[in-house]
PDB file with SEQRES, HELIX, SHEET and CRYST1 records, atoms N, CA, C and O in Angstrom:
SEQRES   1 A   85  UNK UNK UNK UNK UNK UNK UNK UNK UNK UNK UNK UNK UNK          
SEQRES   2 A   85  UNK UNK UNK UNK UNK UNK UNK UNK UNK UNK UNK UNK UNK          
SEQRES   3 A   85  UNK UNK UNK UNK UNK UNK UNK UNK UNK UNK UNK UNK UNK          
SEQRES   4 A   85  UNK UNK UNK UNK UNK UNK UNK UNK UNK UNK UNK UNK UNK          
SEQRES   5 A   85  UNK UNK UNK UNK UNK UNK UNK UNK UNK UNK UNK UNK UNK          
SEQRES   6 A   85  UNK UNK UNK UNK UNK UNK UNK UNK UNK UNK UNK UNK UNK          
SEQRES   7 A   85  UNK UNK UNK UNK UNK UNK UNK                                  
HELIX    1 AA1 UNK A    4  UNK A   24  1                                  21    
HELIX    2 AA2 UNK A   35  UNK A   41  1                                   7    
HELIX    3 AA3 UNK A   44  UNK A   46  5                                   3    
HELIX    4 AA4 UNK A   49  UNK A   70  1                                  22    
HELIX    5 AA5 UNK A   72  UNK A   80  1                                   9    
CRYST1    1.000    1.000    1.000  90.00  90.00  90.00 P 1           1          
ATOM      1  N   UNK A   1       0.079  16.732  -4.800  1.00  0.00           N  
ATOM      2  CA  UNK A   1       0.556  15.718  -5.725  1.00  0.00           C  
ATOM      3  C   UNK A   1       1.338  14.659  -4.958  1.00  0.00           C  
ATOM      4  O   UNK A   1       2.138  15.003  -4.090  1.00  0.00           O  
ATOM      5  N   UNK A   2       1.054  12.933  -5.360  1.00  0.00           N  
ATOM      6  CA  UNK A   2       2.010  12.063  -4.888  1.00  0.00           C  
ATOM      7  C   UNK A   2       3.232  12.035  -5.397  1.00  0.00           C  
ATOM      8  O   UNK A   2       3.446  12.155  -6.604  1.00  0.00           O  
ATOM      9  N   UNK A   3       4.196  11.862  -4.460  1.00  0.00           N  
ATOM     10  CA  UNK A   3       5.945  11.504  -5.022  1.00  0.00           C  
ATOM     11  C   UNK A   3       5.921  10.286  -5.477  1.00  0.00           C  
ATOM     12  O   UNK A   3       5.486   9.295  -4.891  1.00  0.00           O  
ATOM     13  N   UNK A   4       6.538  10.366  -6.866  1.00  0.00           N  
ATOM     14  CA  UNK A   4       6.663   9.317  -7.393  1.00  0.00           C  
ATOM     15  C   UNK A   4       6.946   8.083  -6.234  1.00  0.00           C  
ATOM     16  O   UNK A   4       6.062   7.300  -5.887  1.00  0.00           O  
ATOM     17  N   UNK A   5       8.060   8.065  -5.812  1.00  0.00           N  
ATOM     18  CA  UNK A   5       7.968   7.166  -4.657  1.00  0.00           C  
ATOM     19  C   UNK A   5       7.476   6.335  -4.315  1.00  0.00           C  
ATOM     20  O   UNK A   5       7.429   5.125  -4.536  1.00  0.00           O  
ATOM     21  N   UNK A   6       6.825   7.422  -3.375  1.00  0.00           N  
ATOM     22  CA  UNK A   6       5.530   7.339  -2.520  1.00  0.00           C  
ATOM     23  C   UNK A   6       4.394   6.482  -3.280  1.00  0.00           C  
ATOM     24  O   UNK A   6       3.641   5.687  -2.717  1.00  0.00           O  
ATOM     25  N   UNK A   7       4.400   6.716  -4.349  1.00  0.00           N  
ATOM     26  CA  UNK A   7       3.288   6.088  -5.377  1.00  0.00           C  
ATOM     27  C   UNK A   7       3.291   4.710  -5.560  1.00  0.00           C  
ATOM     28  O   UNK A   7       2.390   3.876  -5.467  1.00  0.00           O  
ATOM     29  N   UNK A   8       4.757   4.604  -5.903  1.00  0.00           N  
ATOM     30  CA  UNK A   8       5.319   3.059  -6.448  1.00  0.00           C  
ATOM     31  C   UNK A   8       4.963   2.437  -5.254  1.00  0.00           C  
ATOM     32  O   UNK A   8       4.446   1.320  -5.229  1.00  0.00           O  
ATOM     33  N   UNK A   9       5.277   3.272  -3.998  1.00  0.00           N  
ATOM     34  CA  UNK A   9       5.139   1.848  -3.070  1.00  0.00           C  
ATOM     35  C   UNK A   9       3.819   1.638  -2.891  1.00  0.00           C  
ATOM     36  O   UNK A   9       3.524   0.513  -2.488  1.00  0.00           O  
ATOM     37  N   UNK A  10       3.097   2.268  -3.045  1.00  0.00           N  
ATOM     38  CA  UNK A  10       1.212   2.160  -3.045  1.00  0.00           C  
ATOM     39  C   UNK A  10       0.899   1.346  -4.099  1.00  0.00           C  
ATOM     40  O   UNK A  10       0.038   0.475  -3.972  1.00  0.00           O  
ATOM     41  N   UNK A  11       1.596   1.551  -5.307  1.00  0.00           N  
ATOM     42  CA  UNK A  11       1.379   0.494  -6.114  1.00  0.00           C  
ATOM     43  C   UNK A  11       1.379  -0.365  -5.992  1.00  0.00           C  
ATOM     44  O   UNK A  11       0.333  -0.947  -6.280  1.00  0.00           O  
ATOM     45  N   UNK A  12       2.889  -1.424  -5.304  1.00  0.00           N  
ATOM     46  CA  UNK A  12       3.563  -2.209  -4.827  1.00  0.00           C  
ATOM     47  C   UNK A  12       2.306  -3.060  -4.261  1.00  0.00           C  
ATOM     48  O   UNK A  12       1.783  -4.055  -4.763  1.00  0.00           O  
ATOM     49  N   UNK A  13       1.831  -2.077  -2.552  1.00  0.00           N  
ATOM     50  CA  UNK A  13       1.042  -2.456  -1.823  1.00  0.00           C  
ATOM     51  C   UNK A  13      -0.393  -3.197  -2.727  1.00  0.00           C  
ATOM     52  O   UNK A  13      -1.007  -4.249  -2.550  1.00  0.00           O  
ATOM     53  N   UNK A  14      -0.487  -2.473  -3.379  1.00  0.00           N  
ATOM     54  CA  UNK A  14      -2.286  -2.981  -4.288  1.00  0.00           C  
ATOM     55  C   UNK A  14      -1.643  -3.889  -5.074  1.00  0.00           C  
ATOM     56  O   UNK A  14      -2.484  -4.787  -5.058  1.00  0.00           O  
ATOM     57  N   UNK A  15      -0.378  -4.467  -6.035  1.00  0.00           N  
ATOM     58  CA  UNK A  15      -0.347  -5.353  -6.813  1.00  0.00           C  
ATOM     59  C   UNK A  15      -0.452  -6.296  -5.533  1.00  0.00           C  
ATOM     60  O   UNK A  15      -1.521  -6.878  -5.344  1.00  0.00           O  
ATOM     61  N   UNK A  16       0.626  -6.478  -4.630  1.00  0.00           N  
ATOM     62  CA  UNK A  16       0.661  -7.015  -3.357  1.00  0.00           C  
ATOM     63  C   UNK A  16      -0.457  -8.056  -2.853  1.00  0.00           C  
ATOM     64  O   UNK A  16      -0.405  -9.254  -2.575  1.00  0.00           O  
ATOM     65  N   UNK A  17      -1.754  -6.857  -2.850  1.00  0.00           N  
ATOM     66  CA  UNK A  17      -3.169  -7.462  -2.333  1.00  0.00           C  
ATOM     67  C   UNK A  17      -3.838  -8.080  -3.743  1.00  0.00           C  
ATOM     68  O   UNK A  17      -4.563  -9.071  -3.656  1.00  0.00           O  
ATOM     69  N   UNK A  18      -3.576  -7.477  -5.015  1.00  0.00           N  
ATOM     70  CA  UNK A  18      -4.294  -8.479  -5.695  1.00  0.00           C  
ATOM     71  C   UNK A  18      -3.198  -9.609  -6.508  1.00  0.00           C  
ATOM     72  O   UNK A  18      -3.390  -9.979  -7.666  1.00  0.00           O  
ATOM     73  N   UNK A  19      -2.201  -9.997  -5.779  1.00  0.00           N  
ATOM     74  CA  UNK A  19      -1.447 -11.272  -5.921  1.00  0.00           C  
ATOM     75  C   UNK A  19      -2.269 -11.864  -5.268  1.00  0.00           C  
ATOM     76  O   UNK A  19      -3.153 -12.537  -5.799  1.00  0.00           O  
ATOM     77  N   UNK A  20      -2.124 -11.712  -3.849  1.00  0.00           N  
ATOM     78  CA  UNK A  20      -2.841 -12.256  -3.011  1.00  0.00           C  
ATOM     79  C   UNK A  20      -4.126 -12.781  -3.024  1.00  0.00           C  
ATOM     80  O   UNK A  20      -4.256 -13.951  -2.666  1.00  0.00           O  
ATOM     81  N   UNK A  21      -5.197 -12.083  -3.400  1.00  0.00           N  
ATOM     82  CA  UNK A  21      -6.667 -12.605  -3.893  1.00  0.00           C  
ATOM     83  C   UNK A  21      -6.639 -13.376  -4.725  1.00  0.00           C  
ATOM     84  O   UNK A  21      -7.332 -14.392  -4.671  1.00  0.00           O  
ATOM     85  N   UNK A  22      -5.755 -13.082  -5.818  1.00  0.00           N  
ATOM     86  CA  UNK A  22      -5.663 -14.227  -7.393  1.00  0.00           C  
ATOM     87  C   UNK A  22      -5.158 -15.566  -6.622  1.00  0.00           C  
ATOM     88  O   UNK A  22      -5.385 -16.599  -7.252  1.00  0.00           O  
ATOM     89  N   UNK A  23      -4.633 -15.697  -5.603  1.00  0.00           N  
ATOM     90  CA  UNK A  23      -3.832 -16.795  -4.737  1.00  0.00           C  
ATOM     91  C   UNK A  23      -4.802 -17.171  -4.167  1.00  0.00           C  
ATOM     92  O   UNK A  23      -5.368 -18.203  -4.528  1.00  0.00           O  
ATOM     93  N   UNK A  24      -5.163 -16.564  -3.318  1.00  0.00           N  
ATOM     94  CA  UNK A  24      -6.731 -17.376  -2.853  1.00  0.00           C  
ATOM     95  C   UNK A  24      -7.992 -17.602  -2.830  1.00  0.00           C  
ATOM     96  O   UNK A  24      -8.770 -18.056  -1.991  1.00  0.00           O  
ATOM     97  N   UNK A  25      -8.082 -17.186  -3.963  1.00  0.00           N  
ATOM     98  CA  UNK A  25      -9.716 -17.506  -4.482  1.00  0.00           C  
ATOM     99  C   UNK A  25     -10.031 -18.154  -5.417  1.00  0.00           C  
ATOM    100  O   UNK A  25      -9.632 -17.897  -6.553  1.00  0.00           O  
ATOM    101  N   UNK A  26     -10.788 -19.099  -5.138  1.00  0.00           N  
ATOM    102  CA  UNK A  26     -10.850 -20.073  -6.288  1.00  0.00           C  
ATOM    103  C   UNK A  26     -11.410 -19.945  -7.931  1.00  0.00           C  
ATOM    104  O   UNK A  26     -11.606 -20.690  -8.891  1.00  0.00           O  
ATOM    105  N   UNK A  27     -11.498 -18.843  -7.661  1.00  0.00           N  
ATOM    106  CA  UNK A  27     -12.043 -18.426  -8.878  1.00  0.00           C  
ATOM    107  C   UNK A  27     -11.851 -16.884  -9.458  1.00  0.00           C  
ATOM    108  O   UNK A  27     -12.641 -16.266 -10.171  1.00  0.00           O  
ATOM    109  N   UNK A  28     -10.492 -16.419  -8.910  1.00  0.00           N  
ATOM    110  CA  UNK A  28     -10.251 -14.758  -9.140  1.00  0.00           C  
ATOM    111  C   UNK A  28     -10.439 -13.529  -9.946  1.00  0.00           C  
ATOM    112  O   UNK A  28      -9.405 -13.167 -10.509  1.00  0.00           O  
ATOM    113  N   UNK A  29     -11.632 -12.687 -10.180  1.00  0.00           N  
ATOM    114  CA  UNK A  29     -11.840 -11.788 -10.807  1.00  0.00           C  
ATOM    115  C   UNK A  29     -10.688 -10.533 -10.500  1.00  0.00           C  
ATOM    116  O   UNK A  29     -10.448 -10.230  -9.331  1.00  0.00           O  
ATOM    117  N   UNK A  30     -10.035  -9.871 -11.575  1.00  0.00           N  
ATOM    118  CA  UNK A  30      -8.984  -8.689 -11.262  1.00  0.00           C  
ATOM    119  C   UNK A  30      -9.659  -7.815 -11.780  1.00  0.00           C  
ATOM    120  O   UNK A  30     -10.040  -7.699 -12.945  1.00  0.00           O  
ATOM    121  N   UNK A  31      -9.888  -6.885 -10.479  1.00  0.00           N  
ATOM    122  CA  UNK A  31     -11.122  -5.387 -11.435  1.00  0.00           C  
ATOM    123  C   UNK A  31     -10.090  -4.391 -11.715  1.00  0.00           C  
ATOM    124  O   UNK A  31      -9.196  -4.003 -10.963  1.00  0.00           O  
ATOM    125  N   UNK A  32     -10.407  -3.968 -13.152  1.00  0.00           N  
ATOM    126  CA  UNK A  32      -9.684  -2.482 -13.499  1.00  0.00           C  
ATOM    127  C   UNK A  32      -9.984  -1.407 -12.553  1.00  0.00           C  
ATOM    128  O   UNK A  32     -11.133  -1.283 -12.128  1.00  0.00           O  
ATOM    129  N   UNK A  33      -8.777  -0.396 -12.084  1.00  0.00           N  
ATOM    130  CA  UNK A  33      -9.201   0.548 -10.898  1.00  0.00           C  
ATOM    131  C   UNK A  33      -7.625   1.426 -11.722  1.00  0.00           C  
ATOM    132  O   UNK A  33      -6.478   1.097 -12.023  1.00  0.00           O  
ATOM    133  N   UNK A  34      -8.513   2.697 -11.801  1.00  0.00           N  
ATOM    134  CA  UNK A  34      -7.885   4.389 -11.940  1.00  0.00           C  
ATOM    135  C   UNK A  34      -6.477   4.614 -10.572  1.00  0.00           C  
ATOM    136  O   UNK A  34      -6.647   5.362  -9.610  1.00  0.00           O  
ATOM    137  N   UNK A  35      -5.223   3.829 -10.785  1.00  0.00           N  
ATOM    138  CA  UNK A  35      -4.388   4.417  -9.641  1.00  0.00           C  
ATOM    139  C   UNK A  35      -4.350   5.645  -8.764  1.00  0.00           C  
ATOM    140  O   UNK A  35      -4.463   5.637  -7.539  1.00  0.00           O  
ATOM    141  N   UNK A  36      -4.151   6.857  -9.651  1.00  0.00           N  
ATOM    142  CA  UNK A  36      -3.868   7.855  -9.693  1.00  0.00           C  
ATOM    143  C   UNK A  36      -5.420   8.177  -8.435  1.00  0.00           C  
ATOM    144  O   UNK A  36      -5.305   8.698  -7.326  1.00  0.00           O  
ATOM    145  N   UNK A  37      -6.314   7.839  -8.865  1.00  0.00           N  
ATOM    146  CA  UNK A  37      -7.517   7.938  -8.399  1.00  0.00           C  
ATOM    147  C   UNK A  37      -7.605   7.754  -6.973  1.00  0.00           C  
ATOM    148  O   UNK A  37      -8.014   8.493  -6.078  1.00  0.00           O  
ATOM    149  N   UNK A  38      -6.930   6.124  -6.977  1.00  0.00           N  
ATOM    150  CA  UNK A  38      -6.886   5.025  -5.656  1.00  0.00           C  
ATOM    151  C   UNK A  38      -6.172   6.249  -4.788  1.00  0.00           C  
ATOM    152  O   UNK A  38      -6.871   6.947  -4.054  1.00  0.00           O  
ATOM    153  N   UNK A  39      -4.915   6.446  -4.895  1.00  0.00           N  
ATOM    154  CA  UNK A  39      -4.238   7.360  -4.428  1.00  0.00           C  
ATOM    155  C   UNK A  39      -4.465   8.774  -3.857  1.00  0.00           C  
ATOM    156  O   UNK A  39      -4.004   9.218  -2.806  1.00  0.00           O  
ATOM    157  N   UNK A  40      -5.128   9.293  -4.597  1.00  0.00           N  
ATOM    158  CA  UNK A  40      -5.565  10.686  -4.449  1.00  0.00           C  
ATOM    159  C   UNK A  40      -6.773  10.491  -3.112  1.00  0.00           C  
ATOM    160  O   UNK A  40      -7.023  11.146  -2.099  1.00  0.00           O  
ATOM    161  N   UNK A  41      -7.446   8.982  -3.851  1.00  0.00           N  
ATOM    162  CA  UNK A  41      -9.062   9.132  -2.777  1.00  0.00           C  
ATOM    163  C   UNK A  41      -8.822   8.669  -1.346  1.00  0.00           C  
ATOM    164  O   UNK A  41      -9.698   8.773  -0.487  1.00  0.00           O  
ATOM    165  N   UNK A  42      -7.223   7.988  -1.029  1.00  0.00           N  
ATOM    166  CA  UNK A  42      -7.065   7.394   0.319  1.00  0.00           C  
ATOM    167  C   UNK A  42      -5.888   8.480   0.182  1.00  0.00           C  
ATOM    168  O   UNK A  42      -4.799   8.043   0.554  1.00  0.00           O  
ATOM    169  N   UNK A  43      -5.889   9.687  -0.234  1.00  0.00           N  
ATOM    170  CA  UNK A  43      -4.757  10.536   0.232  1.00  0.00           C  
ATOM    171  C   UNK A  43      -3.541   9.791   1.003  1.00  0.00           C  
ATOM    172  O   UNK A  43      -3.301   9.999   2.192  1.00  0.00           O  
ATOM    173  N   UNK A  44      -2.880   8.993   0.273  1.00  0.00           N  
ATOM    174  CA  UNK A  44      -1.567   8.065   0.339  1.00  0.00           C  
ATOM    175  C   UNK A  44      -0.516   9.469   0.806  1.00  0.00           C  
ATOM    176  O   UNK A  44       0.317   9.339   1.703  1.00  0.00           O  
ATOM    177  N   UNK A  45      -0.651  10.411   0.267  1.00  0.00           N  
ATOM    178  CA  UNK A  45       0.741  11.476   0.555  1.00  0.00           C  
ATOM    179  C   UNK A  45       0.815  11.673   2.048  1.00  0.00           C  
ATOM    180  O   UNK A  45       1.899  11.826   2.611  1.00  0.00           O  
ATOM    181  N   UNK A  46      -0.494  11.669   2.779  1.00  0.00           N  
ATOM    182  CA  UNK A  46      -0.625  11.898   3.992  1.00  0.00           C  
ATOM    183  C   UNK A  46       0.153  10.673   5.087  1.00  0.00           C  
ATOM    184  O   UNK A  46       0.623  10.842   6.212  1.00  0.00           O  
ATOM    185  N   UNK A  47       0.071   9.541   4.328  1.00  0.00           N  
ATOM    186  CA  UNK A  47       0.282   8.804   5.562  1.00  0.00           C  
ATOM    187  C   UNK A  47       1.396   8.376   5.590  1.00  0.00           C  
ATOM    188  O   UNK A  47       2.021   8.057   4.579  1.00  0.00           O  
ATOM    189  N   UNK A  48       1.993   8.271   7.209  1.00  0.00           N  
ATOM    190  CA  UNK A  48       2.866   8.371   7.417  1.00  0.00           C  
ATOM    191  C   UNK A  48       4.044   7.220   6.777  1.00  0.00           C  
ATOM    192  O   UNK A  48       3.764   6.021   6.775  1.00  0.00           O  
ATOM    193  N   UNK A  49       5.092   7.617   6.355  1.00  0.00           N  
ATOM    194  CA  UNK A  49       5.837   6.277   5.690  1.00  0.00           C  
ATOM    195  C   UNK A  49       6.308   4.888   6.821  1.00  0.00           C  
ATOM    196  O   UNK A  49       6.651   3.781   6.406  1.00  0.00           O  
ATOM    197  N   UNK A  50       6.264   5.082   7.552  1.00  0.00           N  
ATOM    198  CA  UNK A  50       6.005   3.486   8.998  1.00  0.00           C  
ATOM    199  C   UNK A  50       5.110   2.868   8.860  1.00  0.00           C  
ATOM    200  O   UNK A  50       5.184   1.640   8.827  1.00  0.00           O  
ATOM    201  N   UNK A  51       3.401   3.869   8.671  1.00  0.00           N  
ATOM    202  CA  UNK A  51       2.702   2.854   8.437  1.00  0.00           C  
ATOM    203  C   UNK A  51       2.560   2.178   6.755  1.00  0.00           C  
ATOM    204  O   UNK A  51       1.973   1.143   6.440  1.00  0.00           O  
ATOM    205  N   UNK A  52       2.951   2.685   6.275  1.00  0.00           N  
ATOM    206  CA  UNK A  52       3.166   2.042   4.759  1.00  0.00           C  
ATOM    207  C   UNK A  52       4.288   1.033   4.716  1.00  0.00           C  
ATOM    208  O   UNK A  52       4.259   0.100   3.914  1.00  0.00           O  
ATOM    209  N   UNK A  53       5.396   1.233   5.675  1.00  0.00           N  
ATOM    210  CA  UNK A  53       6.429   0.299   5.700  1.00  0.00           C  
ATOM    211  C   UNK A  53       5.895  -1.135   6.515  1.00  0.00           C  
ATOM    212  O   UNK A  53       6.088  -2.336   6.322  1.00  0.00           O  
ATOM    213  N   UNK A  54       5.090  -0.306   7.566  1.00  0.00           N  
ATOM    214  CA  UNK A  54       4.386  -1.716   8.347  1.00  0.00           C  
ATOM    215  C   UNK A  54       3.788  -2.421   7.472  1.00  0.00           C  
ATOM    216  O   UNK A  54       4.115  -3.608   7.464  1.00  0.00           O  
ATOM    217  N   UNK A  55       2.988  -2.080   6.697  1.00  0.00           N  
ATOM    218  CA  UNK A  55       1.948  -2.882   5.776  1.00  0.00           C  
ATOM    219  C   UNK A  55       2.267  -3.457   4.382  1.00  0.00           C  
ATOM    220  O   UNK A  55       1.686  -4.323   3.726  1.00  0.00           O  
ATOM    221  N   UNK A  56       3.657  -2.520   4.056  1.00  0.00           N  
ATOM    222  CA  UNK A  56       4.483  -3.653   3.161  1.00  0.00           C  
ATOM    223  C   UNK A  56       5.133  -4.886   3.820  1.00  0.00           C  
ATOM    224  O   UNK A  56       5.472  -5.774   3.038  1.00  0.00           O  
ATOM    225  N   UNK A  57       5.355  -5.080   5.097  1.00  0.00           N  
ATOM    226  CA  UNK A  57       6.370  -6.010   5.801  1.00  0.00           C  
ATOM    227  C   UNK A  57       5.463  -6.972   5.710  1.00  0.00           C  
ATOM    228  O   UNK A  57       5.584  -7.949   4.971  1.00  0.00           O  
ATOM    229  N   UNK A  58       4.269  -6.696   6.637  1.00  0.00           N  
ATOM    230  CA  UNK A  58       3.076  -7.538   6.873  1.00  0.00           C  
ATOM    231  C   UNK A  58       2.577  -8.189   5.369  1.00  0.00           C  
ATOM    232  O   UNK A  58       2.869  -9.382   5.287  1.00  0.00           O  
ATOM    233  N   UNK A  59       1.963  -7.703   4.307  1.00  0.00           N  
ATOM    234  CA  UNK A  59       2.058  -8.390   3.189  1.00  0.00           C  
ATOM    235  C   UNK A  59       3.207  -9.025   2.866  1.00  0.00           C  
ATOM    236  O   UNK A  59       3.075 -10.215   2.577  1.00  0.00           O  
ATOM    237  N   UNK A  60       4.560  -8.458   2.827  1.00  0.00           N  
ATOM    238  CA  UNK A  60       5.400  -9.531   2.567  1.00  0.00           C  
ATOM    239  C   UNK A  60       5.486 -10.956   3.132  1.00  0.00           C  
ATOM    240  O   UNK A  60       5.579 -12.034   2.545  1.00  0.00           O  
ATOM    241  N   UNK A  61       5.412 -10.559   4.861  1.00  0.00           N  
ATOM    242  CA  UNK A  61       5.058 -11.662   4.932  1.00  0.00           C  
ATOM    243  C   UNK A  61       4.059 -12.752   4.793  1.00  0.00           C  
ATOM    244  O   UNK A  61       4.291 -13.955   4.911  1.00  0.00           O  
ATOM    245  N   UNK A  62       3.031 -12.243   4.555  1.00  0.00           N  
ATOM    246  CA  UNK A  62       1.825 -13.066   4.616  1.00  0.00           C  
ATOM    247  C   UNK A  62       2.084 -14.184   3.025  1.00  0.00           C  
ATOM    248  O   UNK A  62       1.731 -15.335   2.771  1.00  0.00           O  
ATOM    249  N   UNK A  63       2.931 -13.043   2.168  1.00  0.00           N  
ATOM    250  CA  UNK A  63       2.897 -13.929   1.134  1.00  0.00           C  
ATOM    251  C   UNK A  63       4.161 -14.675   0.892  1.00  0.00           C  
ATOM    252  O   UNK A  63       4.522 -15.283  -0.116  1.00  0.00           O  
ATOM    253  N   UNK A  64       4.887 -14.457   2.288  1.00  0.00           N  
ATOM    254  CA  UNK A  64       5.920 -15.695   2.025  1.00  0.00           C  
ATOM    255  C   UNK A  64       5.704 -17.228   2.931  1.00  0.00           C  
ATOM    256  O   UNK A  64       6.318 -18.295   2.911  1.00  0.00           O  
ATOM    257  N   UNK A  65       4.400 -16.678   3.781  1.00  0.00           N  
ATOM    258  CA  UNK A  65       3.528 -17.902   4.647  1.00  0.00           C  
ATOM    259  C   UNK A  65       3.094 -18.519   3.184  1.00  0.00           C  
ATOM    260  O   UNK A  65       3.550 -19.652   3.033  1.00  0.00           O  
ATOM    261  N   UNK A  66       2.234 -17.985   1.952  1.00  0.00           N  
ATOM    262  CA  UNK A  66       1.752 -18.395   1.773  1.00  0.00           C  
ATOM    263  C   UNK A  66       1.627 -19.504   0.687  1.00  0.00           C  
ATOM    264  O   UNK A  66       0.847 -20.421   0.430  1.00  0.00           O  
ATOM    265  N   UNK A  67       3.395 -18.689  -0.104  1.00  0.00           N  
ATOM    266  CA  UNK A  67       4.779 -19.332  -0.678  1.00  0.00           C  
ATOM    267  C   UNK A  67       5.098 -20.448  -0.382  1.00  0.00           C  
ATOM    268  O   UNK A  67       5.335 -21.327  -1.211  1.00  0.00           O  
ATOM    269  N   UNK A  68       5.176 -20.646   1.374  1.00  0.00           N  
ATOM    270  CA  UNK A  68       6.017 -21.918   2.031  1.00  0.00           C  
ATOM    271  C   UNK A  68       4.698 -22.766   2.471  1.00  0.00           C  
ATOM    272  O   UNK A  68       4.882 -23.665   3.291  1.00  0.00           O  
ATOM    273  N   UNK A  69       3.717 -22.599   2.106  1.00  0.00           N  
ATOM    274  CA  UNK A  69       2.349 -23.298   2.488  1.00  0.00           C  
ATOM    275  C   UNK A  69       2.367 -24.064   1.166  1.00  0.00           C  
ATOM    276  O   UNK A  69       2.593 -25.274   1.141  1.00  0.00           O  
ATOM    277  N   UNK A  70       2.101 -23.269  -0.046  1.00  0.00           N  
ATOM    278  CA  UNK A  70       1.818 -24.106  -1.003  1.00  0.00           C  
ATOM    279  C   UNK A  70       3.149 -24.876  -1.761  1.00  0.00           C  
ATOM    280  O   UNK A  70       2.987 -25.868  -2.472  1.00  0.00           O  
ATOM    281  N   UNK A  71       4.672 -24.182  -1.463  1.00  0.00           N  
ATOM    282  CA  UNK A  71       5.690 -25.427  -1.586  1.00  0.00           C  
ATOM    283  C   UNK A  71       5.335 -26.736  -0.770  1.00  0.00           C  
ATOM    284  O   UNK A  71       5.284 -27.755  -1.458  1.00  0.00           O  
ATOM    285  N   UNK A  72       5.129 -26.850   0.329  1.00  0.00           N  
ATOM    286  CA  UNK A  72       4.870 -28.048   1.316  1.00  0.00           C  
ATOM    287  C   UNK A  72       4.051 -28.830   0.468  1.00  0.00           C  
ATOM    288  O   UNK A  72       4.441 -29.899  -0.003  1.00  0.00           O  
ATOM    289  N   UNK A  73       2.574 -28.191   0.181  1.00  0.00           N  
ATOM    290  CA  UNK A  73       1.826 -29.189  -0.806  1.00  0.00           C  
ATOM    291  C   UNK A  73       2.349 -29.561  -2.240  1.00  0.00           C  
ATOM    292  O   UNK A  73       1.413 -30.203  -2.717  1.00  0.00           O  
ATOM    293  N   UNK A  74       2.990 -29.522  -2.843  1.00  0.00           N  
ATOM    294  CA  UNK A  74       3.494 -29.687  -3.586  1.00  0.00           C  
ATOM    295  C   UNK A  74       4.540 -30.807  -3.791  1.00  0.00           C  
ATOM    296  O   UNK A  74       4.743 -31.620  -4.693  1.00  0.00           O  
ATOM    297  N   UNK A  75       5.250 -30.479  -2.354  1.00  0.00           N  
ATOM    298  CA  UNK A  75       6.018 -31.529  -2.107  1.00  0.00           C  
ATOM    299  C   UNK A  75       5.239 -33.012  -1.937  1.00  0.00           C  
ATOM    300  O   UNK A  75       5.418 -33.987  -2.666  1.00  0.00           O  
ATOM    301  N   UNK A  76       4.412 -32.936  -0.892  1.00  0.00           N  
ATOM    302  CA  UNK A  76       3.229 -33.665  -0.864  1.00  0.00           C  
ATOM    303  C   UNK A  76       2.738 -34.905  -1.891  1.00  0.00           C  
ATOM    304  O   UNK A  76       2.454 -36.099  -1.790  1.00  0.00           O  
ATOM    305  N   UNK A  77       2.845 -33.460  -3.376  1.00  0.00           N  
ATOM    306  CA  UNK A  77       1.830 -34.156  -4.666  1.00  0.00           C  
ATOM    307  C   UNK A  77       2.717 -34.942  -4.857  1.00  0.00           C  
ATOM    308  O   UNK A  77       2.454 -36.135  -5.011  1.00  0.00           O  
ATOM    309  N   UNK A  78       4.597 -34.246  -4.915  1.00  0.00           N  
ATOM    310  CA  UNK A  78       5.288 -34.966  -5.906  1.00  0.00           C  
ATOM    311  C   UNK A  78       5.836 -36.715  -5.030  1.00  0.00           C  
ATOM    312  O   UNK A  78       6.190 -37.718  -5.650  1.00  0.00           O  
ATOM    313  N   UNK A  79       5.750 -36.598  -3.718  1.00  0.00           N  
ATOM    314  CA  UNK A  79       6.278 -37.481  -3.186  1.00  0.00           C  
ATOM    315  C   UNK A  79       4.947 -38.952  -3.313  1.00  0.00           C  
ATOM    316  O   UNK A  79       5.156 -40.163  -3.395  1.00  0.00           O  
ATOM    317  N   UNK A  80       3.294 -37.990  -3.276  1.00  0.00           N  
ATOM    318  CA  UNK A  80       2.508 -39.374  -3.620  1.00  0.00           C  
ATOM    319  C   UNK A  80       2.999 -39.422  -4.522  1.00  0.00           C  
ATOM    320  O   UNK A  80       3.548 -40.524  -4.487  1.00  0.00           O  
ATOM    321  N   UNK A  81       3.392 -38.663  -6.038  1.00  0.00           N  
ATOM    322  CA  UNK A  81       3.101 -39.109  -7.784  1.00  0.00           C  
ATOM    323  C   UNK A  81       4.284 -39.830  -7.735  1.00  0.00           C  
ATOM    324  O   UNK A  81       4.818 -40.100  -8.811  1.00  0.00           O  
ATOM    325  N   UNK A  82       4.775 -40.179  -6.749  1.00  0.00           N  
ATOM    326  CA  UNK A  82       6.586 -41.184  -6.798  1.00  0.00           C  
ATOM    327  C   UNK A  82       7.655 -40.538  -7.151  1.00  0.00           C  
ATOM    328  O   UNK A  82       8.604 -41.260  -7.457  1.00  0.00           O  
ATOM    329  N   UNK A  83       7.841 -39.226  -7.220  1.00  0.00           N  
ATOM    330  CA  UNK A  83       8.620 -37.856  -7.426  1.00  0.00           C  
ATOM    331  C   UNK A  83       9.513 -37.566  -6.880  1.00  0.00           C  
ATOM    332  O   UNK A  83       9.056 -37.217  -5.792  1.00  0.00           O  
ATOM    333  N   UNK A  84      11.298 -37.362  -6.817  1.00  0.00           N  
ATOM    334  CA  UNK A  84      11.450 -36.995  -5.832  1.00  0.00           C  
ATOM    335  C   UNK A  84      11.292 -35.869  -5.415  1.00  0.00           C  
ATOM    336  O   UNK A  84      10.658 -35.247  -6.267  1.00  0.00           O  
ATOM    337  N   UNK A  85      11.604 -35.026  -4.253  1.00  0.00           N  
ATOM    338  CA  UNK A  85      10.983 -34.105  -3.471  1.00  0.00           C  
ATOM    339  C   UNK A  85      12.098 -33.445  -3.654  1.00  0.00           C  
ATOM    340  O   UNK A  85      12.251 -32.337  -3.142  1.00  0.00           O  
TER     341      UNK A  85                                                      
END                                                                             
């Protein structure tokens, strides 16, 4: 059985990746998927908590690149639309 925990942060990790897809795809489908399932079938209990910590860091960051990417454009829009910034 997964520790609750342990779970949430697997959760974490998959909302994580499908923030991420809904962010960059121009057209984002979100497929329904069985957690409990996800979990059990990549035996999450097994792996070690570093590499789960690595791969939360790494998504974090990727989505705070991707945060400070699309503030910049934005700034961009508002400074052509005569906006201030």
């Amino acid at each position: 059985m997964v520790s609750s925990s342990f779970a949430t942060r697997c959760m974490l990790i998959q909302d994580l990746e499908r923030t991420r897809d809904v962010l960059s795809e121009p057209r984002p489908v979100l497929w329904v998927m069985d957690q409990d399932a996800w979990a059990k079938g990549l035996d999450y209990a097994r792996v070690p908590l570093d590499v789960s910590r690595h791969v939360n860091e790494s998504l974090r960051d990727e989505f705070d690149k991707v945060a400070a990417h699309n503030e910049h454009h934005l700034s961009q829009v508002r400074l052509a639309l005569g906006r201030q910034v």
